[in-house]
C-alpha positions as CSV (number, residue, x, y, z in Angstrom):
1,X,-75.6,-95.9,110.5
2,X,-76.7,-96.5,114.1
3,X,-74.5,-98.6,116.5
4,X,-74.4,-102.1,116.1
5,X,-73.5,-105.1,118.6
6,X,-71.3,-107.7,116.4
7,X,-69.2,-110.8,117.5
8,X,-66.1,-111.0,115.6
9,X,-64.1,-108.3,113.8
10,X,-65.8,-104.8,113.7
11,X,-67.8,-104.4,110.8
12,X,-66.5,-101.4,109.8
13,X,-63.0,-102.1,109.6
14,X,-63.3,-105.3,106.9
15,X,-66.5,-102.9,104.9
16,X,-64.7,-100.4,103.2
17,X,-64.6,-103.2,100.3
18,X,-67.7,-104.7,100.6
19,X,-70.4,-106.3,98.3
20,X,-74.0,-107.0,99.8
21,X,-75.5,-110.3,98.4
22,X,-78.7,-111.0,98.5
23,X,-81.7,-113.2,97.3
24,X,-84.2,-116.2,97.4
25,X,-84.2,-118.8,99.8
26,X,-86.0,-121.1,96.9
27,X,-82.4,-120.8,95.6
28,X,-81.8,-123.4,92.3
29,X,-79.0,-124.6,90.8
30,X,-78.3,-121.9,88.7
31,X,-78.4,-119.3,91.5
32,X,-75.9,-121.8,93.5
33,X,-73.8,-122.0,89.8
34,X,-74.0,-117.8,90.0
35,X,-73.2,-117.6,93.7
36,X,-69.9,-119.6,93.1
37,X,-68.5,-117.6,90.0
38,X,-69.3,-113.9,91.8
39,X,-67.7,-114.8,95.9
40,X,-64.8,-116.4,94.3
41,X,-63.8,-113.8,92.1
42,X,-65.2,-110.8,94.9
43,X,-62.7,-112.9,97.4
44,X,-59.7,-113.1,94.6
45,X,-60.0,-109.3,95.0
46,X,-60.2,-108.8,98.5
47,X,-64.3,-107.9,98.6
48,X,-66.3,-108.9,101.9
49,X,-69.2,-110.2,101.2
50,X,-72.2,-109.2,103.4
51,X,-75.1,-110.9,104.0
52,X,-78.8,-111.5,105.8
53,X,-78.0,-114.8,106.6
54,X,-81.0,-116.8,105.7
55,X,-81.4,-120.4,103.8
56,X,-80.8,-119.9,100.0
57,X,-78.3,-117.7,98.8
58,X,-77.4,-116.3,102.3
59,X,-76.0,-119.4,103.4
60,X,-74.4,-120.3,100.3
61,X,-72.5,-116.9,99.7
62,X,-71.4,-117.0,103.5
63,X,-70.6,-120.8,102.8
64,X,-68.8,-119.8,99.7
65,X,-66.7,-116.4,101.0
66,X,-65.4,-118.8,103.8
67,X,-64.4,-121.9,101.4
68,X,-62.3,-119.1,99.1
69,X,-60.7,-117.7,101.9
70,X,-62.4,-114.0,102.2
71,X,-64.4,-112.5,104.9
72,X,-68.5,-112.2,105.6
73,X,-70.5,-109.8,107.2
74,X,-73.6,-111.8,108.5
75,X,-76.6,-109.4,109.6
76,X,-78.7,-111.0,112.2
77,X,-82.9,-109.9,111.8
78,X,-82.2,-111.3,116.0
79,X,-80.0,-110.8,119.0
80,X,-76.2,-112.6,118.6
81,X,-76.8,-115.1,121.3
82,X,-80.2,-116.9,119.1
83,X,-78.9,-118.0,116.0
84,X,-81.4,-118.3,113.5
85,X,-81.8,-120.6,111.7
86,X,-80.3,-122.8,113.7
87,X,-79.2,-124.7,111.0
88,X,-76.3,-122.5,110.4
89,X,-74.4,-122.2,113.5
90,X,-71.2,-124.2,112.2
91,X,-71.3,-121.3,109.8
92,X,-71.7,-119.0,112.5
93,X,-68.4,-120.1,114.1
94,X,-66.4,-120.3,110.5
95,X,-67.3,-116.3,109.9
96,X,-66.1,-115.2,113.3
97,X,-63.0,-117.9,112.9
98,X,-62.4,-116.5,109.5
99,X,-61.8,-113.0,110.1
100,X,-65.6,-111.7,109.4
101,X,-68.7,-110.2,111.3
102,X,-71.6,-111.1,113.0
103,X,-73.9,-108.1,113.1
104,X,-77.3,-107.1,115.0
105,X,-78.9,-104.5,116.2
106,X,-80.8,-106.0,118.3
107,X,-80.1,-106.6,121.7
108,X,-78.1,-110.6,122.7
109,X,-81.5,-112.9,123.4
110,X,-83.4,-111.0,121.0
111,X,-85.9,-113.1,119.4
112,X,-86.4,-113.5,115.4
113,X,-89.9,-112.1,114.1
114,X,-90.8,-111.1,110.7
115,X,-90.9,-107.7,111.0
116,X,-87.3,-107.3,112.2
117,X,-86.3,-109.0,109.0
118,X,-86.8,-106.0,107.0
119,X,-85.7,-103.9,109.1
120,X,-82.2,-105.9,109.1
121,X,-82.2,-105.3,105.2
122,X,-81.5,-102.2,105.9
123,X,-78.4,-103.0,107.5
124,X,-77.6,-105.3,104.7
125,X,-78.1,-102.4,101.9
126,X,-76.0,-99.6,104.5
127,X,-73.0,-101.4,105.0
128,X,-72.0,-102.4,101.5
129,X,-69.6,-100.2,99.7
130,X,-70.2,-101.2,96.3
131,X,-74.1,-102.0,96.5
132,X,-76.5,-105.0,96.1
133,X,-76.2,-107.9,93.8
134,X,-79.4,-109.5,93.7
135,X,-79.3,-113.2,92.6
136,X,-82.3,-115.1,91.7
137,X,-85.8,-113.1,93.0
138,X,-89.5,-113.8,93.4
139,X,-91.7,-111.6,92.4
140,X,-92.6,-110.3,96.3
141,X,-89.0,-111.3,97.4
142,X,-87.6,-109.5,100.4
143,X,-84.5,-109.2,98.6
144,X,-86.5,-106.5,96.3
145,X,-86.8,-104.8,99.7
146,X,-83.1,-104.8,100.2
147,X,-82.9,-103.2,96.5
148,X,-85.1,-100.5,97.0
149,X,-83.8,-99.6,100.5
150,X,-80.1,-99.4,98.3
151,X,-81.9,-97.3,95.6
152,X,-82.4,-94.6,98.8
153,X,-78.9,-94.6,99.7
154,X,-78.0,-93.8,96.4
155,X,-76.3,-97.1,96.3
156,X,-75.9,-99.0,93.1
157,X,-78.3,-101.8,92.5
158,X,-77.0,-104.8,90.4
159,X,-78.5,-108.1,89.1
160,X,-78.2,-110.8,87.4
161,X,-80.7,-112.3,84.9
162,X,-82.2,-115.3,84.9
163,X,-84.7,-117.8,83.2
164,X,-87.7,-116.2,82.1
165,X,-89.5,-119.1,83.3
166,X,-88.2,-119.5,86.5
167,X,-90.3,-117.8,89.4
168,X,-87.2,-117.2,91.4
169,X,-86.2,-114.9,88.4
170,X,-88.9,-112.5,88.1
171,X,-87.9,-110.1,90.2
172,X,-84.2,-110.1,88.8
173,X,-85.2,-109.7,85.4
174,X,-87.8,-106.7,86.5
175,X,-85.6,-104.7,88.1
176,X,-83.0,-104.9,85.1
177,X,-85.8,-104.2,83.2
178,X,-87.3,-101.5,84.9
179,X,-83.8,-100.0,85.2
180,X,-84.2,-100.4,88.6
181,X,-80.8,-102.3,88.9
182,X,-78.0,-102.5,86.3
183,X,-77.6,-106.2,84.7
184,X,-74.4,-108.2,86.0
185,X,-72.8,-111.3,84.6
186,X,-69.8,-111.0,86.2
187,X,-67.5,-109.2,88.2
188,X,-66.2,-107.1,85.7
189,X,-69.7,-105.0,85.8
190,X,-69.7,-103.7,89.4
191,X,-65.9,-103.5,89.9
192,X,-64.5,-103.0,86.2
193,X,-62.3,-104.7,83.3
194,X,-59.2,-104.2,85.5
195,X,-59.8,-107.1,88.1
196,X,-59.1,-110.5,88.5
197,X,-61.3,-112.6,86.9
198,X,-61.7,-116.7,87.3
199,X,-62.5,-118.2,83.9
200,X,-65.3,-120.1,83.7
201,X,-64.7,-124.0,84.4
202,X,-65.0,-125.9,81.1
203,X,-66.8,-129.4,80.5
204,X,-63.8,-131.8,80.1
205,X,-64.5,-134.8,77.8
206,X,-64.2,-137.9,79.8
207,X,-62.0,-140.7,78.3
208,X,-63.0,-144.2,77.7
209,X,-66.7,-143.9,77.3
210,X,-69.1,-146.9,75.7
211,X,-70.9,-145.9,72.9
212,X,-74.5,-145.1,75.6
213,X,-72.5,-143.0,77.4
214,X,-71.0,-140.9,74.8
215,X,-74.4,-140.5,73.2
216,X,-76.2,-139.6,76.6
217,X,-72.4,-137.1,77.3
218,X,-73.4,-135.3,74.0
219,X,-77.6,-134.6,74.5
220,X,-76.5,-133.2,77.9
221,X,-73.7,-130.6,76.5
222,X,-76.9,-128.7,75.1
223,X,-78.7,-128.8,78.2
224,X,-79.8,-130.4,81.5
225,X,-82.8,-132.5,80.7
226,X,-84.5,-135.4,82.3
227,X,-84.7,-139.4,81.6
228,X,-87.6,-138.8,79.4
229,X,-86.1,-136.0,77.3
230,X,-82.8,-138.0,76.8
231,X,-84.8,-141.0,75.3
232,X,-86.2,-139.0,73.5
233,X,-83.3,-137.1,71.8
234,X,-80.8,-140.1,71.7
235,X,-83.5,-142.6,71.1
236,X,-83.0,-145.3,73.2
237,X,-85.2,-147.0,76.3
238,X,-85.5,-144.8,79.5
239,X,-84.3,-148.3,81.7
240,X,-81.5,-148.3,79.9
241,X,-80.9,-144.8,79.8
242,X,-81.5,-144.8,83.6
243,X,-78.9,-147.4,84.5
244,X,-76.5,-146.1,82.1
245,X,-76.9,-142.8,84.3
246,X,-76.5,-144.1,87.5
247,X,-73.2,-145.5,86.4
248,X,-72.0,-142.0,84.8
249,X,-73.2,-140.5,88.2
250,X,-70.6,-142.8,90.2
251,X,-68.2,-141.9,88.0
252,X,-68.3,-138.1,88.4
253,X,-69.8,-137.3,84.8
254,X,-73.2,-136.4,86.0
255,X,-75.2,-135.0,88.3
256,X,-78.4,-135.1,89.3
257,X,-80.4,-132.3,90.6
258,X,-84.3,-131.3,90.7
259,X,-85.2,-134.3,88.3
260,X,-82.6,-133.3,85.5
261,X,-79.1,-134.1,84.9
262,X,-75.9,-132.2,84.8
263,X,-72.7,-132.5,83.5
264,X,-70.4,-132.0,85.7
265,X,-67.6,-129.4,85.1
């Protein structure tokens, strides 16, 4: 590995544990959902998590690693004076306040270009101890580049599946496929059965629902769906339906996100 300017604490004195994260910047809700159940239980058991700090999953695994308390390795495709993008310079501050890494190498006022992008997945796939998770994936997704560049370090690969009809999963579900990457859907397959483990956060039945409510609750313990689709299952009228919604929302039942609604856990 070739020397590397960071701000911070030294990247290779918080790597010898260390999990690279990577994946789309299209991120959905269910890559969000994914990001949250991996950093928190990588953090319960003392795993940096490293990433190329773009929108998507970047951010929200070095939002995440911070919010539970662990410590991030942020690789810079730039110089550590031009933070890009600019958009995540609180979190810039939080990594180094933290206890993690900022990492280029690059010189300070470097400029960001697309070709130095790659070049910092690199990075990404070197300094990980345990490998790359890849988490939600386009088909032509630089993550993929990070995977492969891994795969040359005789590093382990690992992913986790997703929709097969959601573009950001392609590439996921290719490289588990292919046997390019081994499939992960949880902790417990890239660091073993004898590790902490968060259980999974279940849907608590509010109290004192009306009878729309309770009927609307239930269609949406199957799955998320939209106005349309809950009119259609519960059979009543989408105004109704809608307003009924709005007042679940305020409550904390719901969520809405991408045109369907959530239950929230």
């Amino acid at each position: 590995m070739k020397t590397l300017h960071f701000r911070g604490v030294d990247p290779y004195k918080i790597n010898k544990k260390s999990i690279a994260i990577v994946g789309s910047r299209q991120m959905t809700r269910y890559g969000r959902e994914v990001v949250d159940k991996f950093v928190s239980d990588f953090v319960a058991n003392g795993i940096t998590t490293i990433s190329g700090f773009m929108y998507g999953v970047d951010t929200e695994v070095a939002e995440k690693t911070i919010e539970y308390g662990g410590c991030h390795i942020a690789v810079f495709g730039c110089g550590l004076d031009v933070i890009y993008p600019p958009e995540n310079t609180k979190i810039y501050d939080q990594i180094i306040e933290s206890g993690g890494s900022i990492v280029s190498e690059y010189e300070d006022s470097a400029k960001p270009h697309l070709w130095k992008f790659p070049q910092r997945n690199k990075i990404v796939a070197g300094l990980s101890s345990l490998g790359v998770l890849v988490i939600e994936a386009g088909e032509n997704s630089g993550s993929l580049i990070t995977a492969k560049l891994a795969k040359k370090m005789d590093k382990k690969v690992y992913a986790v599946p997703g929709p097969i009809n959601s573009k950001v999963s392609v590439g996921c579900n290719e490289l588990i496929k292919s046997g390019d990457a081994i499939m992960a859907l949880n902790v417990k397959d890239i660091l073993g059965n004898r590790v902490q483990v968060k259980a999974d956060r279940e849907i608590q039945i509010p109290q004192n629902m009306n009878n729309m409510e309770n009927k609307i609750f239930k269609a949406l313990e199957t799955e998320p769906m939209e106005i349309d689709e809950i009119a259609v299952k519960i059979g009543e009228s989408v105004v109704e339906i809608g307003s009924t919604l709005s007042i679940m929302g305020i409550k904390g039942f719901v969520t809405e996100s991408g045109g369907k609604y959530y239950l929230n856990r």
